[in-house]
C-alpha angles and dihedrals in degrees: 000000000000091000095052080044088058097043083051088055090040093053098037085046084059087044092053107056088036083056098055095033094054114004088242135091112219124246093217087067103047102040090043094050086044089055105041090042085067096046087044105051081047097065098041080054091049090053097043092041129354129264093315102064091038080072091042082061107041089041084056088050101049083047092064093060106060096036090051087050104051103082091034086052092057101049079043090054092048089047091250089127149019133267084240097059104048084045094054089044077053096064115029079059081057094053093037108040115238106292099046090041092056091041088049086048098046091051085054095045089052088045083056091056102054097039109046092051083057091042097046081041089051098050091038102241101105093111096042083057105041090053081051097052091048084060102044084053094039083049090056089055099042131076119253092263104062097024104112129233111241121200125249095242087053083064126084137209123193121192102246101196103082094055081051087058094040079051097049086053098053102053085046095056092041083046094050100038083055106054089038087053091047092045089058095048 
């Protein structure tokens, strides 16, 4: 699995820099990871076990993509996050099975946490967004009629896609200092 881990890192890597040059995450790279993650894993299946683990493989895989795209798909669905960035969850689950999908994608999602507050600190907005982001969850609360309008500037959009590849990192060094703990016991 080290060498779908350090695809994860490669192609989030990619995300990453296409994220903060452009403010998009191409589709090219995430279809075509999702798509060699499965034939991959396939194949990695076909050499360890036969055909039927080769299934075993691709279905996991395949796995790892809907799982890591459930909570994604729903901030996407509530428009807490870009198309980008589920689709990029979708793939690195693809490339890395289910758990170590979802761990890869907590530690992105916590990298998200502690970054944004010192970067809305930095550019002197983190109260203008904090008192949006009260309304938006009062609004949700509220009936139509009383719900207020916010204005667009009072909103505010982070790339994702460098946290994804912090949190890529991440699971690759735990992973590695692991099996190279576990190596030495």
């Amino acid at each position: 699995m080290l060498v779908f881990l350090l695809a994860a890192v490669v192609v989030s890597a990619i995300a990453a820099i296409c994220d903060l040059r452009t403010g998009r995450i191409p589709n090219w790279l995430m279809f075509g990871t999702l798509g060699l993650a499965v034939a991959g894993h396939f194949v990695r299946g076909a050499l360890l076990g036969g055909l039927g683990e080769a299934g075993a493989q691709a279905a996991l895989s395949l796995a790892g993509a809907l799982f890591c795209a459930l909570s994604p798909g729903v901030l996407y669905l509530k428009h807490g996050m870009g198309g980008g960035d589920l689709k990029l969850f979708a793939a690195l689950g693809a490339l890395c099975h289910p758990m170590l999908g979802i761990e890869l994608e907590l530690y992105a999602f916590a990298l998200t946490v502690l970054v944004v507050p010192g970067k809305l600190v930095y550019e002197g907005r983190l109260l203008r967004v904090l008192g949006s982001s009260y309304a938006l969850v009062r609004n949700a609360f509220l009936p139509a009629s009383k719900r207020r309008t916010l204005p667009p500037d009072a909103m505010s959009w982070v790339p994702l896609g460098p946290a994804v590849f912090g949190g890529a990192l991440v699971t690759l060094a735990l992973h590695h200092a692991a099996g190279a703990l576990s190596r030495l016991l």
